[in-house]
N, C-alpha and C positions, 0 to 999 in steps of 0.2 A: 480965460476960464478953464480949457481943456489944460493948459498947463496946470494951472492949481490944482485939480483931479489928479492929475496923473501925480503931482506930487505928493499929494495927499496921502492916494492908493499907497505909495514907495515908500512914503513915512509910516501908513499903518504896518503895512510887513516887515519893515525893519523891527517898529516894537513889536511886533508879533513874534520873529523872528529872535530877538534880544531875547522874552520876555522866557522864550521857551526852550533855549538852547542859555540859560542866565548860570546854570553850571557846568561846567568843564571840568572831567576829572584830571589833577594835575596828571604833568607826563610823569612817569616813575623814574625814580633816581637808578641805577644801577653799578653795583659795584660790584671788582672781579677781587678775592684776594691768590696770594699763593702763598703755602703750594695747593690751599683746596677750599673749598667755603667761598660764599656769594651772599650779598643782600639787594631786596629791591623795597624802592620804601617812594611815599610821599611827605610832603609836610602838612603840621595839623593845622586847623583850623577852625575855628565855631561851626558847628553842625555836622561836622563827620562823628561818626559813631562805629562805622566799622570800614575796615579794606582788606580785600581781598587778590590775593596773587592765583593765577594760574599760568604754568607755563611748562616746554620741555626743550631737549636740547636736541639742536641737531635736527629735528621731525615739527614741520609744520602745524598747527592746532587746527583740528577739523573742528569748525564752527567754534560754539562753548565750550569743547567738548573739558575734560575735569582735569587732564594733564600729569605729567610726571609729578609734577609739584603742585597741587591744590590747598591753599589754604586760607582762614579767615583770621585777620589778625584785629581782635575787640578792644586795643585800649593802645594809644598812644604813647611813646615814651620822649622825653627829652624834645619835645618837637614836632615827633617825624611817626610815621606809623611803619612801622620794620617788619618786612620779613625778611629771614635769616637759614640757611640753612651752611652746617659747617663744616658736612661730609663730604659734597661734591666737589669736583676737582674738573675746572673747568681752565679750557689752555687759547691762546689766543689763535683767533680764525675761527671757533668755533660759533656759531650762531644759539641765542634763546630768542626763540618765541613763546609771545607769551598775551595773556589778557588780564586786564583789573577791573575790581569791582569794589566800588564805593555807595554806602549809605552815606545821604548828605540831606539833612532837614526830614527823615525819614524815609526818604526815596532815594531808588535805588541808580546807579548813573555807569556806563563802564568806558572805560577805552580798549577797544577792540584792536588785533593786528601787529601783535607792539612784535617789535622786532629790535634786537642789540646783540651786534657783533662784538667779541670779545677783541680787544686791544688790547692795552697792556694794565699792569695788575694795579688796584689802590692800595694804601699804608693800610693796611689791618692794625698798625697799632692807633692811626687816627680815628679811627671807624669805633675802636676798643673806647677811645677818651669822649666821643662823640654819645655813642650809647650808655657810656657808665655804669654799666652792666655788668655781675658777673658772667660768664658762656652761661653758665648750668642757669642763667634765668632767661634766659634769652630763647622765643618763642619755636619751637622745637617744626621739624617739618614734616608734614604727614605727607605721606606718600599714597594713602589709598586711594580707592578707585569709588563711583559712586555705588552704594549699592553694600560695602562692606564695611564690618563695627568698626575696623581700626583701634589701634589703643594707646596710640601716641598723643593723638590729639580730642577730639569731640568725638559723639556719637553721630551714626552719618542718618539722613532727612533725605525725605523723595520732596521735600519742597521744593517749587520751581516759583518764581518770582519775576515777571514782566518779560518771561519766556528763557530767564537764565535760571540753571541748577544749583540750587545750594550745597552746601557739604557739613554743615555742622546742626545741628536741633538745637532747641530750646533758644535759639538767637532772634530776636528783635529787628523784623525788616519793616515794621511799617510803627507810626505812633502819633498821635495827634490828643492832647491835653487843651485845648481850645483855650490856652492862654493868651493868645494874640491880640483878643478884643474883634477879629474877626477872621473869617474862615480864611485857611491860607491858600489860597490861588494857585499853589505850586501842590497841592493835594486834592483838592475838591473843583468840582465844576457844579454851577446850581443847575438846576433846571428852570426852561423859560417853554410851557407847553401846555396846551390843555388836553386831561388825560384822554385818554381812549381803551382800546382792545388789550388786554382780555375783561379787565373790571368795571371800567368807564366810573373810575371814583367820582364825585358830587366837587369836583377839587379843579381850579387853573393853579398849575405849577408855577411858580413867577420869582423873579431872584430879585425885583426891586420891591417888592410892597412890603409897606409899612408894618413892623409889629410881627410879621408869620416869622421871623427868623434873629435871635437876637443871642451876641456871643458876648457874656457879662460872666466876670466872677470864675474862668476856668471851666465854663459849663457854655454845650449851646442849646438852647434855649425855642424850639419849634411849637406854632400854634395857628391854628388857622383864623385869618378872618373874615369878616362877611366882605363878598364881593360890591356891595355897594358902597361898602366903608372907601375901598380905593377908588372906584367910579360914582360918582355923582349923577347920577340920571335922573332925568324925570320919572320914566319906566325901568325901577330897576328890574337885571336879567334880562330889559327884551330890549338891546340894543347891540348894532354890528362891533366885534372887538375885534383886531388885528395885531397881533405880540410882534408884527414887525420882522426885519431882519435876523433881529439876536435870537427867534425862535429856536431851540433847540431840538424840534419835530422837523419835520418830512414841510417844507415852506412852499403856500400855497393850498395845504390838505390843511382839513378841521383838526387840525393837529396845532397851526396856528392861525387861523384863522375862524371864527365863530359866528353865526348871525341871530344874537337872542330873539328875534321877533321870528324866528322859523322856529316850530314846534319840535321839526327832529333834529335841529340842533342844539340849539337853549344854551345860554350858558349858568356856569355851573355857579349856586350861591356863596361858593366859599373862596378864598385864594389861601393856598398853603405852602409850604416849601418844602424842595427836594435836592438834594443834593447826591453826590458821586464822585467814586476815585478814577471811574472807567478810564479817563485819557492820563493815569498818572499812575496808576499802581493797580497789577491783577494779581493772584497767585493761584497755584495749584497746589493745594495739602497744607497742613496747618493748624492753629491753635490763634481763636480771635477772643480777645475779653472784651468787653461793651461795658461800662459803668453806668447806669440809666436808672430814670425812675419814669414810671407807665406815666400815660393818663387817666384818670376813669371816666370819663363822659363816655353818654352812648355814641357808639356808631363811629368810632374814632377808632383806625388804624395806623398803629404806630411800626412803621416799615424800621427796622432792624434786620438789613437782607446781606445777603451774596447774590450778585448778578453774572450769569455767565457774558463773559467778554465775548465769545463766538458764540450764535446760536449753531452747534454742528449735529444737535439731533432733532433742529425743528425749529421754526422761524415765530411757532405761534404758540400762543395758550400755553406756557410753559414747560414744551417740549424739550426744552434744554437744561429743563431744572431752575429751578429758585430754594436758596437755602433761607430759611429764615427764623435770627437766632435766635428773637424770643419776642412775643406781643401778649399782652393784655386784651381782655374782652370782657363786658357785663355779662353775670349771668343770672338772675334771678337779687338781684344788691349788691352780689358780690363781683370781684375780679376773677376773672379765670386766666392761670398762665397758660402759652399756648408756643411751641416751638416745632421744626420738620423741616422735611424735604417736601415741594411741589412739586409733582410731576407732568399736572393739567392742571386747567382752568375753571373745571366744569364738574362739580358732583355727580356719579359719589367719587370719580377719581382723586378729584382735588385733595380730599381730606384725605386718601390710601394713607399717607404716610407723615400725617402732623400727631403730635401726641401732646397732652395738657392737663394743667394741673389743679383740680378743682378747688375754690375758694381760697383761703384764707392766708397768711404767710406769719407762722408761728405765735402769733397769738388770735385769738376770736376776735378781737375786736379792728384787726389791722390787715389792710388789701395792699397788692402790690403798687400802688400808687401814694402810697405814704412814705416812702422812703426809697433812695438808691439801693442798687441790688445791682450784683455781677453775674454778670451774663455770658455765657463759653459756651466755644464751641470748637468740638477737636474733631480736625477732619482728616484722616490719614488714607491711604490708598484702597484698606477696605473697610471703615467705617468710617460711623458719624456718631457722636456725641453731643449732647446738650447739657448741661448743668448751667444749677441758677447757686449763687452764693458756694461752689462747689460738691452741691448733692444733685445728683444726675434725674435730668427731668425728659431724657429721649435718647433712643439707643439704636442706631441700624447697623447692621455688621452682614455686608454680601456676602461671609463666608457662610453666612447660617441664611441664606437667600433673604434677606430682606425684604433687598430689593429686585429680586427673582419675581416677586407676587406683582404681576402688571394687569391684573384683572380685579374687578371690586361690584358686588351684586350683581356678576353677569358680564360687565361690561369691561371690555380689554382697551389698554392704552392705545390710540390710535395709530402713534411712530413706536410700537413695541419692538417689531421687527430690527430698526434702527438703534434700539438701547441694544438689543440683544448682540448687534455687531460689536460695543462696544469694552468697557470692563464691569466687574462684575457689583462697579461701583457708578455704571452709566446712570444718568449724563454728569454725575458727578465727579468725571475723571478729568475736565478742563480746567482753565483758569477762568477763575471769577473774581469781581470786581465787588468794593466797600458799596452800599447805599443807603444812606438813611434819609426819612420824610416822615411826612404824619398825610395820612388819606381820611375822607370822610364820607363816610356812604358807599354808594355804585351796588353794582349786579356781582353777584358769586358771591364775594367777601360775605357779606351777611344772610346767605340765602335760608339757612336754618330759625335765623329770626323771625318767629309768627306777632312780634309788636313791633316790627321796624315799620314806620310811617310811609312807606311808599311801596308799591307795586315792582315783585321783578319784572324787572325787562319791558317794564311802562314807558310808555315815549312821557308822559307827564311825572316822572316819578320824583327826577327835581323840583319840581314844583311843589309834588307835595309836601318833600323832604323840609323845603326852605318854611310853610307856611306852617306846620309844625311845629319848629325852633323859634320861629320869629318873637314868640310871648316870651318864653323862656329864655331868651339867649345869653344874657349876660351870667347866668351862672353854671350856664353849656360851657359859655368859652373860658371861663375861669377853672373848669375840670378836663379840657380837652388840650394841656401840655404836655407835651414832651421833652424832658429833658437830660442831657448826656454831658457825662462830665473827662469821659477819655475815651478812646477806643485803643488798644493794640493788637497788633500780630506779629506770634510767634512762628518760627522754623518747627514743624514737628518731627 
């Protein structure tokens, strides 16, 4: 029996292990010619979309750092992905180091350290019949440094990408069209938790239940259900639940572990889904489009966020910042569009720096839940922008202190002190990561609502929430989806 365990353990990590090292950027080809000119290339295959060379001669690469030779090569020729450069004049003994970086299924992969000793020279005329190319097409080499326009090649991007520096704008590092029929594994992780601090949503995060998460048609497809629907109890709500191992919370905390028949812990009426790039893709700076169409039921929060990967100005209540690129809320029949930067958790700071767009979306009779609509958001080293359909619906810019103002009716950000260390785009100067989900309920989120059915910060407030909806529900849950039909991210 301890043998089968142990073997078991060995087999999970291998697939663990396979599942997560499943690409390997190939090793780079490298060719010398004389008397001057070099290429270094991979070969194509399904799912690369871009590669990148950095390298110098002679002098070691400190870390990532950008290199004599920096560049991004977007399109495949004959095979292979080439970079080329035709000026340099490189003699045998001489050493390139160098690093690459490959987009592969949207994510980013590199091989670090590369190191090629020159020996002796390849046929430049084989290299010439290989590529088919004339020289004058053949992809040119920028030499700049990060930080300046260059004019050889792109315009140069403070974007940084799962901790590597980009060098060209306007390029494609992240993309997900939810063609798969189901979420891809190698981009997204669900969530398996029931919520907590700072909103305590009316919500258990769950990546198996029924119906809350469904990827049909190019589109995925988020909706909450009633928690009873997956458990059958006699008591529903007041019975012990355990999410087990795969909990994706702090294991062993009411994070995943819950006892409905205890009053301060309750669980929650709905199961919903959440999802995340956090273990597969973050970036700092940038242009994200969202193709999405709202829900309009009440009391539905449809999460379209940026999460920072580090909490480095603060562990809680959104001290670290949450971006969030556009939601929907009732206000009186109508929808209200609603886009910002979070800086806490707790009014009135919460709201310092959200901005929103009252009613209606270009004609009287039609809310943003009747149709998709593109949703951006450009985030560059000292602003933030929002546009819906590309007319701008939120605008902060630290050069005109936006986000200087850390005070709202009196009352000053807690970790102000700590942005202030920061830039003048804190906490918005890290890498943050994709999230999307649908919430329902909880404390903060709706606290301006004087008809929401429950008491803030009531130990029974799910309670009330649930017996509420319960007459109603079938055509609560028929207006409370969310649905997305692409996400991407651009270099800015």
């Amino acid at each position: 029996m301890a043998y089968a365990l142990r073997f078991l353990g060995i087999a999970t990590i291998c697939w663990y292990l396979t599942s997560v090292l499943a690409y390997e950027v190939p090793k780079a080809r490298i060719q010398v010619f004389y008397p001057k000119g070099f290429e270094v290339s991979i070969p194509d295959e399904p799912g690369i979309t871009l590669f990148a060379f950095h390298g110098k001669l002679n002098e070691e690469m400190e870390g990532l750092e950008a290199g004599t030779w920096a560049r991004d090569i977007v399109k495949a020729k004959n095979g292979r992905w080439t970079f080329r450069d035709r000026i340099a004049s490189l003699k045998p003994g001489d050493t390139l180091y160098y690093w690459t970086y490959v987009i592969y299924n949207g994510l980013g992969y590199r091989e670090d350290d590369g190191q090629f000793v020159v020996g002796e020279y390849s046929d430049l005329s084989e290299a010439a019949k290989a590529t088919s190319s004339p020289p004058v097409q053949v992809y040119e080499i920028d030499i700049r440094r990060p930080g300046s326009s260059g004019t050889t090649g792109c315009s140069s991007t403070d974007t940084i990408v799962n901790g590597v520096p980009r060098q060209c704008a306007g390029q494609l590092v992240f993309v997900d069209d939810f063609n798969d029929g189901q979420l891809n594994a190698e981009k997204w992780k669900l969530e398996r938790r029931f919520s907590g601090a700072p909103d305590y949503e009316f919500v258990i995060y769950m990546d198996d239940a029924a119906n809350t998460l469904n990827v049909n048609n190019g589109q995925v497809t988020l909706q909450p259900q009633p928690t009873r629907h997956q458990f059958r109890k006699k008591n529903e709500l007041q019975f012990k639940l355990d999410l087990g191992s795969s909990c994706t919370g702090a294991l062993s905390t009411m994070e995943c572990v819950r006892d409905g028949s205890r009053l301060r812990e309750g669980l929650a009426p709905f199961i919903t889904a959440q999802f995340s790039s956090k273990d597969y893709f973050s970036f700092k700076y940038g242009r994200v489009e969202i193709r999405a169409k709202m829900p309009r039921a009440d009391w539905v929060f449809p999460q379209l966020l940026l999460q920072p990967k580090v909490h480095e100005y603060g562990p809680e209540n959104y001290q670290s910042g949450q971006l969030r690129i556009a939601y929907a809320r009732k206000s009186d029949g109508k929808l209200d569009l609603y886009a910002g930067a979070l800086l806490n958790a707790i009014e009135p700071l919460r709201s310092l720096k959200l901005c929103h767009k009252t009613g209606e979306v270009g004609s009287p009779n039609a809310d943003w839940s009747d149709s998709f609509h593109t949703y951006t958001l450009n985030w560059t080293k000292h602003e933030l922008q929002w546009l819906v359909d590309g007319v701008e619906l939120c605008h902060l810019d630290s050069r005109n202190g936006a986000l200087s103002s850390l005070t709202s009716n009196g009352k000053r950000l807690p970790n102000a002190s700590e942005l202030e260390k920061g830039s003048g785009l804190a906490p918005f100067d890290q890498e943050f990561y994709l999230t999307f989900g649908l919430s329902v309920g909880g404390f903060n989120e709706f606290l301006y609502d004087a008809h929401k059915p429950w008491g803030e910060q009531q130990p029974i407030a799910m309670i009330d929430f649930w017996a509420h909806l319960k007459s109603k529900l079938d055509q609560w849950l028929e207006d409370a989806s969310l649905q997305i039909d692409y996400v991407k991210v651009y270099t800015s």
